[in-house]
N, C-alpha and C positions, 0 to 999 in steps of 0.2 A: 584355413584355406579361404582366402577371400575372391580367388579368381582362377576360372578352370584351368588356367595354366599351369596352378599350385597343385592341381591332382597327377598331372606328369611330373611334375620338379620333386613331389612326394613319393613316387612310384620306383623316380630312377634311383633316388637319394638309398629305399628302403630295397630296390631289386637291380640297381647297379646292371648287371651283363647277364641277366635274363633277356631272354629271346619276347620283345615287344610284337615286333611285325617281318612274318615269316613271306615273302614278295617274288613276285617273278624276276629271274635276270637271266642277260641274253636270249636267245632263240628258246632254247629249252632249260636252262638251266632255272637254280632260284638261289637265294641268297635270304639274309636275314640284318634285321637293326636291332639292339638291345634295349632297355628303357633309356641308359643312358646318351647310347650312339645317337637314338632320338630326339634325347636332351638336347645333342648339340647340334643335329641338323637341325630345330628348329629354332636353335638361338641366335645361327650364320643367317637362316632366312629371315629373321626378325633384324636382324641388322642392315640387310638387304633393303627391307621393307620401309625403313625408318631413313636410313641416307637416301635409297635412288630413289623412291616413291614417295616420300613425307609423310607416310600414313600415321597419324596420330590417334589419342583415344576418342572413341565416336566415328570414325572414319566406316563408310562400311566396302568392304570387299569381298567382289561377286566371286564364283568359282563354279567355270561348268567343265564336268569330266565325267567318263563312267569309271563308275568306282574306282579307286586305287589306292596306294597307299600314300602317294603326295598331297592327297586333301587331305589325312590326319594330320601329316607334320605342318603344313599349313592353317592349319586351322590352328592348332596352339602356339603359332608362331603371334600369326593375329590376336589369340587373346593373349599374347605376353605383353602386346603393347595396348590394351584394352578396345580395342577396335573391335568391327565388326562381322563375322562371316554371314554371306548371303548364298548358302548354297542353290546354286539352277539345274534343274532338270534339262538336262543336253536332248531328252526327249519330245522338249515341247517345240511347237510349231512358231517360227519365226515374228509371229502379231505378240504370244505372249510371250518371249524371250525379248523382245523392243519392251515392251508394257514393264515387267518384272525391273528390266536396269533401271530406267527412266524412276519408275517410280521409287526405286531403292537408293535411287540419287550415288551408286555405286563410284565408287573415289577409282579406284584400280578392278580391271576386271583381269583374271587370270582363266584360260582356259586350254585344254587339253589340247594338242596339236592341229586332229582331224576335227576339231568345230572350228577351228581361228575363223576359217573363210566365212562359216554361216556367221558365227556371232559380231565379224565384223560389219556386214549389213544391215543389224539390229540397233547401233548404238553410234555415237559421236565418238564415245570414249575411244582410246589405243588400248586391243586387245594384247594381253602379255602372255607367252606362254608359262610354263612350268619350268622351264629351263632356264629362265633369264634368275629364277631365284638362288640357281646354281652359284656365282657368283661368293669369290674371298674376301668379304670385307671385313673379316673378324665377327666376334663373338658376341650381342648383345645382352649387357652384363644389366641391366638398371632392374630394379625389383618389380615385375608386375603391380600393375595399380591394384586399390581397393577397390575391386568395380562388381562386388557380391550384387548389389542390385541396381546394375546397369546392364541394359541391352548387349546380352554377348550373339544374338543369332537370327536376323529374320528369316523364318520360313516359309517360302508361299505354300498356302492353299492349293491345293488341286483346281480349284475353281470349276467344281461339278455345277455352279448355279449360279456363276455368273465370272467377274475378275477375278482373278488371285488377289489376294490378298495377305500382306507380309504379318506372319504371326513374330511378335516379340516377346522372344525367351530371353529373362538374364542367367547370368552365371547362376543367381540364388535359385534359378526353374532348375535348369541343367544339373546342377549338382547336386542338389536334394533327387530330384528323379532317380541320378542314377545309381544313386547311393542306398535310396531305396528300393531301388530293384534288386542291388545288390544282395540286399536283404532279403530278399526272396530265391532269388534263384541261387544255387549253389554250386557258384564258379569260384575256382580258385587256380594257382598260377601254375598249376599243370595241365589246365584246363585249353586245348586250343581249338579257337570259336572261327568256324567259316562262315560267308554267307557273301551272297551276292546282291544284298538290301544297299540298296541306293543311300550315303550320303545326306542327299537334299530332303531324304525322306526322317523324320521325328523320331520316328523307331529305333533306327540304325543307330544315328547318330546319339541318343538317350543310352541304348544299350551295350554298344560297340567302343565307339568314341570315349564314352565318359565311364561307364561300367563298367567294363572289360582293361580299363587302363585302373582304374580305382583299386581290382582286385589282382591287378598285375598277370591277367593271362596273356596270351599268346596269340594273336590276328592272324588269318592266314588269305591271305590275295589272292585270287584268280587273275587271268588276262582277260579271261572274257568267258561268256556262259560255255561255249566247245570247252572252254579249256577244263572248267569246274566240272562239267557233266564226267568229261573224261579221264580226271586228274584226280578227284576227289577222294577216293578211295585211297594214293600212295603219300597223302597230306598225314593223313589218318586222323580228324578231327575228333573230338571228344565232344563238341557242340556244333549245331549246326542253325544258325539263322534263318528262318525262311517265311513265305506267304504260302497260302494254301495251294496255291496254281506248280508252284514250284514241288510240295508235299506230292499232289497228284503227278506229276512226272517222274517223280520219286518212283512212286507205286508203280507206277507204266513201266518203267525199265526193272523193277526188279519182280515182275510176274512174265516181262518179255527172258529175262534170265532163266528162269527156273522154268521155262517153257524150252527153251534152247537145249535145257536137257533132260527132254524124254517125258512121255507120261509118268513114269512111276515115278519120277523126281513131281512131279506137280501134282500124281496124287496123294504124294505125301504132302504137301506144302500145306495143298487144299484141308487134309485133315490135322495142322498144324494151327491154321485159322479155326474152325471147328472147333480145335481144343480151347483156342483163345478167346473164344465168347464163352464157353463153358468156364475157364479159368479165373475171368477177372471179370467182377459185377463193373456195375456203371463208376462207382465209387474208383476203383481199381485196387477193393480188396481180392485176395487171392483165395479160392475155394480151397478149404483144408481136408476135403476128399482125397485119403492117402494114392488112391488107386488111382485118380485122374494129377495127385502131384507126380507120381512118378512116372505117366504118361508124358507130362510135359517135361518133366528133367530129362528125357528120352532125347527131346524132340530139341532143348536146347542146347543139349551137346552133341547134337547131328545137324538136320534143317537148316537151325535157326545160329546156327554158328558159322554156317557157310552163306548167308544173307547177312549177318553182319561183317563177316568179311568184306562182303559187296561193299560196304560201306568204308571200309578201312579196317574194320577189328576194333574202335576203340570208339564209337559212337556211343554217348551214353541217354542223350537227349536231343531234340529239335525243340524251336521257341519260335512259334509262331505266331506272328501281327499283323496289321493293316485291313485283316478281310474274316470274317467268321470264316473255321472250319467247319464241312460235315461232316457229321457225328462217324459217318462209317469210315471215312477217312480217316479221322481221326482212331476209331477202335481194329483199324488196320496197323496202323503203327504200335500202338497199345500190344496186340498179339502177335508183334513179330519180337519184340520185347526191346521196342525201340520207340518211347514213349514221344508225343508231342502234346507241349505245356502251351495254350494260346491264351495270351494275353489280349489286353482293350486298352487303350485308350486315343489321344487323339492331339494335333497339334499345341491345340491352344491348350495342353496339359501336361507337357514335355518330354513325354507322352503319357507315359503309361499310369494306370488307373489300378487295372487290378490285372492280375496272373495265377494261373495254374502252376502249381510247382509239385515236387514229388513230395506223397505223401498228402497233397493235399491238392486235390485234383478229382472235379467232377466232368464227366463227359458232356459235351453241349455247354456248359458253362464257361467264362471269360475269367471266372476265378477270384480268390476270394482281395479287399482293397490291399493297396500296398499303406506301406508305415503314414507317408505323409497325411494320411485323410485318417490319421488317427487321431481323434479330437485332444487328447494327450500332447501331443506336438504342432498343436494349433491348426487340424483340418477338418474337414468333415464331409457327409453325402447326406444324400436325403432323397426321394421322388417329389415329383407336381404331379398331380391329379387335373385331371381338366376342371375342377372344381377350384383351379388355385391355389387348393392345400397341397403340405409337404408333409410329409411321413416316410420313415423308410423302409417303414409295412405297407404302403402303396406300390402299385403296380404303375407305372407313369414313365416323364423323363427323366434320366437321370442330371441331378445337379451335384457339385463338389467345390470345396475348396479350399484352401490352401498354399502351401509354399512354391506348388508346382505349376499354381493358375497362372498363365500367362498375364503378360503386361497389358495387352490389348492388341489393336490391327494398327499396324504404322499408317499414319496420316487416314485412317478409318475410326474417328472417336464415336461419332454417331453409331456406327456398326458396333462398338466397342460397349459402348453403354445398354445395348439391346442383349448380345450374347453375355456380360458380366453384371449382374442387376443384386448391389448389398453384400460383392462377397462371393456372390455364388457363380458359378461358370454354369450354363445352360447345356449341354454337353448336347443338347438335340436328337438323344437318343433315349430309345423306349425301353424298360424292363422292370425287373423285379430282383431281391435278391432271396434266396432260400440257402435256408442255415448256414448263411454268410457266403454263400455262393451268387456269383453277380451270373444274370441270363438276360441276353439282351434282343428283341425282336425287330427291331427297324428304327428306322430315323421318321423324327414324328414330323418331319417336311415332306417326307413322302409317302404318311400314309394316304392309301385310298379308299374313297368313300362311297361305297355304292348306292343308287337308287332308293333298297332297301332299307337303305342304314345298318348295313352292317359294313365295317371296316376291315380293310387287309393291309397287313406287311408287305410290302413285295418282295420285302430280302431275301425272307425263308424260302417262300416258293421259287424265286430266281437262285437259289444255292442248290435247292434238289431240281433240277430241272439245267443247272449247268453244269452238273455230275455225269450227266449225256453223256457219252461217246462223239453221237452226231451231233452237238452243240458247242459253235464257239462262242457264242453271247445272246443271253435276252435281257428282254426288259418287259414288264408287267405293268400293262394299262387296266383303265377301267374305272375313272371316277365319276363317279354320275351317273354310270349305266347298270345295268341291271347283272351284267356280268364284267369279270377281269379275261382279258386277254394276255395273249404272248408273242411278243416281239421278239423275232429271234434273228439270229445270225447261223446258217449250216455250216459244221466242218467241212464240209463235201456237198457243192452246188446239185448233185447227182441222187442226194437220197431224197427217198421219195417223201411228197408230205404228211403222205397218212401215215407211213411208219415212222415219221416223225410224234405224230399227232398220240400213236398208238404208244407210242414211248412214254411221252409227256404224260398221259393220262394213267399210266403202271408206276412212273415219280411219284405221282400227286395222288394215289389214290388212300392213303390215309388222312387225309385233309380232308377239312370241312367241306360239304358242296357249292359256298358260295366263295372258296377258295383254291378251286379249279379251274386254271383256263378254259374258256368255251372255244374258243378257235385258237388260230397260228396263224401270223403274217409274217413273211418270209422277206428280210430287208438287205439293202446293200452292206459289207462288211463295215464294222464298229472300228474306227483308229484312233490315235493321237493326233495323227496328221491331220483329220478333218473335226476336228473337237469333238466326236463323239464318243470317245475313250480320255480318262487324263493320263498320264504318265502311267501311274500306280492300276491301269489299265481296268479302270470302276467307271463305271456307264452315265455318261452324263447326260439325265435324262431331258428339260432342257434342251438342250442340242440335238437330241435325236429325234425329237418331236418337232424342232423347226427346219432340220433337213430333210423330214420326210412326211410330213407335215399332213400334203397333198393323200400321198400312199394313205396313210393311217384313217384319215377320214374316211375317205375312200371305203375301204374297208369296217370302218366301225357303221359308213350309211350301210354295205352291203347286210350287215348283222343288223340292223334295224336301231340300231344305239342312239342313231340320231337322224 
């Protein structure tokens, strides 16, 4: 396989009229493509692509849509002809959707119907829809290049901290990643994988795209979040893709369920969970206490049988990225016996680094490296110490590298030579690994420094303290001063702020005391729209500080900071 195309052409060749991608059609109905039906709609659109567009190798082509299934068949249409896909967040706000084309010097832009209008304001280019690829021009027959290590995909950056920035994967990123994910998780082609993971995001497109086709499962499409909230259950997934934000809505809806019927249904739930922290340590071995095993076989062919129904009946797992899960979060799914496996890693890594899988699986932990960073197959990891040293019995940043290390930032080589220094990718985040388990505490651009010289994470404290109820986003100040603060955002402009304050302080109260917020300032809502959220809806700190700039000082002279 010299080009990702080769992992479809291999897929259809080996699973022929297997059910690839399971899609909505008309009003309510749905329909399905096989690997091979896929085969050939993307060899009609690659011929499409090559007479009315000229797209050649190197070419790169943009593509904004919410999710669907015509950016897969597009996207290996494009690497048939070794060109380039630029997935864009159809979320981002009109400065960086101008910035992203411009700078990705995009040959053909294709976009989903309801953006033509915005993205037409963004760019020179002629916006093309989805449908013009529709089009009978026969079948493009010519053999994908050898384009293993050539640019198959720039992805921007979130740009938490300043431009995006186009990361560049080749096929050799893409296809080692998801190969070795493969390796880990244990999908196969009866396997079918939902999830509402954007595309344009590294994750998806690592584990979905290239994964999930490699092992020949089965994708299954939503229209839109209504439709997955409501639908998801008669798909009847066996994998479910997701972030933590989505896990938690999970939970919301299925404790508003079993509330809808009756106390004695929820006091048994209640001591359903009860038995599940009894059940399974942090490891997620199972207590061989015969009287609490057969408490629980009680409770899995009553309860916990009618909760995965909720689900479909056939959920076996969720695989969670992009954001740390907490811990109780996570030991909620754990004890309904609907596990979630969270992975790490991160763009400019194609993604993924390390993963929780069954069987091997620590609570809190990101899980243990996948294959590529096995020095065996020419990768590796290590820590920096602030001391400059590398050990992998250091506590520090994590560094890695390998087949899956990005090319670099398109037209960013200076940025390029700072984050890639002899090899090693700077991954910018902070941890430790124990007994091959990776645990990761913050991004070492954002720690802060206090007065006293003691340093905080902000991430931990911002993950239990956005577990709230009444909290829709903070963000955790406090460098220089003698205490960390909490910038928040209320679900509800109406609660009050001491029992906000009261909340936050019963979060936090197993933390250190100079890892406590000392106050609460209460700010206008966090969005995309005004850059204080990116897409992937992670707080960009940055921007929150220079919108509110005036408030925050304000506030930290009241507390005497400054």
């Amino acid at each position: 396989m010299n080009n990702l195309y080769d992992i479809l052409k291999f897929s259809a060749n080996e699973a022929g009229e297997h059910t690839f991608l399971d899609i909505p059609h008309g009003d309510e109905g749905r329909t399905t493509l096989s690997y091979q039906s896929t085969l050939d709609k993307l060899n009609q659109q690659a011929q499409v692509l090559r007479l009315e567009y000229n797209i050649n190798r190197g070419d790169r082509i943009a593509i904004i849509a919410p999710k669907c299934y015509e950016q897969i068949v597009l996207y290996y249409a494009i690497w048939q002809l070794g060109a380039i896909i630029v997935p864009v967040s159809e979320g981002l706000g009109s400065d960086e959707i101008t910035f992203i084309l411009a700078d990705a010097e995009a040959k053909v832009i294709f976009a989903h119907e309801q953006f033509i209008e915005k993205v037409s304001n963004c760019t020179e280019v002629e916006i093309q829809s989805f449908s013009k690829l529709e089009q009978e021009l026969g079948l493009y027959t010519e053999e994908a290049p050898d384009a293993y290590d050539e640019t198959a995909a720039l992805i921007y950056t979130s740009g938490s901290t300043g431009r995006p920035k186009g990361v560049m994967l080749s096929h050799r990123n893409l296809m080692v990643n998801g190969i070795s994910s493969a390796d880990k998780l244990p999908v196969t082609p009866e396997d079918r994988v939902a999830s509402l993971l954007p595309y344009w995001h590294s994750f998806a497109l690592s584990t979905e795209v290239v994964m999930s086709c490699f092992l020949k499962a089965t994708l299954v499409f939503a229209r839109d979040m209504r439709d997955f909230s409501k639908n998801l259950a008669s798909w009847k997934p066996t994998i479910v893709m997701a972030v933590p934000r989505m896990l938690a809505m999970y939970r919301d809806q299925i404790f508003k369920g079993i509330e809808s019927k009756g106390e004695t249904v929820s006091s048994i739930f209640n001591d359903c969970l009860v038995t599940g922290e009894q059940f399974f340590n942090s490891n997620g071995l199972k207590n061989p206490d015969p009287i609490l095993r057969l408490k629980r076989l009680k409770q899995e062919n009553s309860i916990l049988k009618q909760i995965g129904l909720m689900m479909g009946g056939e959920l076996r797992f969720f695989v969670s990225g992009g954001a740390p899960i907490a811990a109780d979060l996570q030991d909620f799914f754990r004890d309904i016996n609907i596990p979630v496996y969270q992975g790490y890693g991160l763009s400019e890594s194609s993604p993924v680094i390390s993963c929780n899988t069954p069987g091997f699986s620590r609570t809190g932990s990101s899980g243990t490296m996948l294959s590529w960073l096995d020095p065996a197959y020419g990768g590796d990891w290590t820590f920096l110490n602030s001391a400059g040293e590398k050990s992998k019995d250091f506590e520090g940043e994590l560094l890695v590298k390998g087949d899956c290390v990005m090319q670099g930032y398109w037209k960013y080589s200076d940025t390029s030579a700072k984050t890639l220094e002899n090899g090693w990718l700077h991954t910018g985040d902070m941890g430790k690994v124990v007994d091959g388990f990776l645990y990761l505490n913050g991004r070492a651009s954002n720690l802060i420094v206090l007065r006293g010289g003691e340093k905080v994470h902000p991430e931990h404290i911002e993950d239990l303290i956005c577990e709230l109820d009444e909290i829709a986003e903070v963000m955790i100040i406090g460098d220089d001063c003698k205490n960390i603060y909490a910038l928040i955002n209320k679900a509800d402009e109406e609660i009050d702020d001491k029992l906000i304050a009261k909340k936050i302080s019963e979060a936090c109260c197993d933390l250190a005391i100079f890892q406590k917020p000392k106050g609460i300032l209460s700010l206008a809502p966090f969005s995309p729209e005004d850059g204080t959220l990116t897409p992937t809806l992670k707080i960009r700190r940055k921007n929150i500080w220079k919108r509110s700039e005036n408030e925050i000082n304000a506030f930290l002279k009241a507390h005497k900071e400054i």
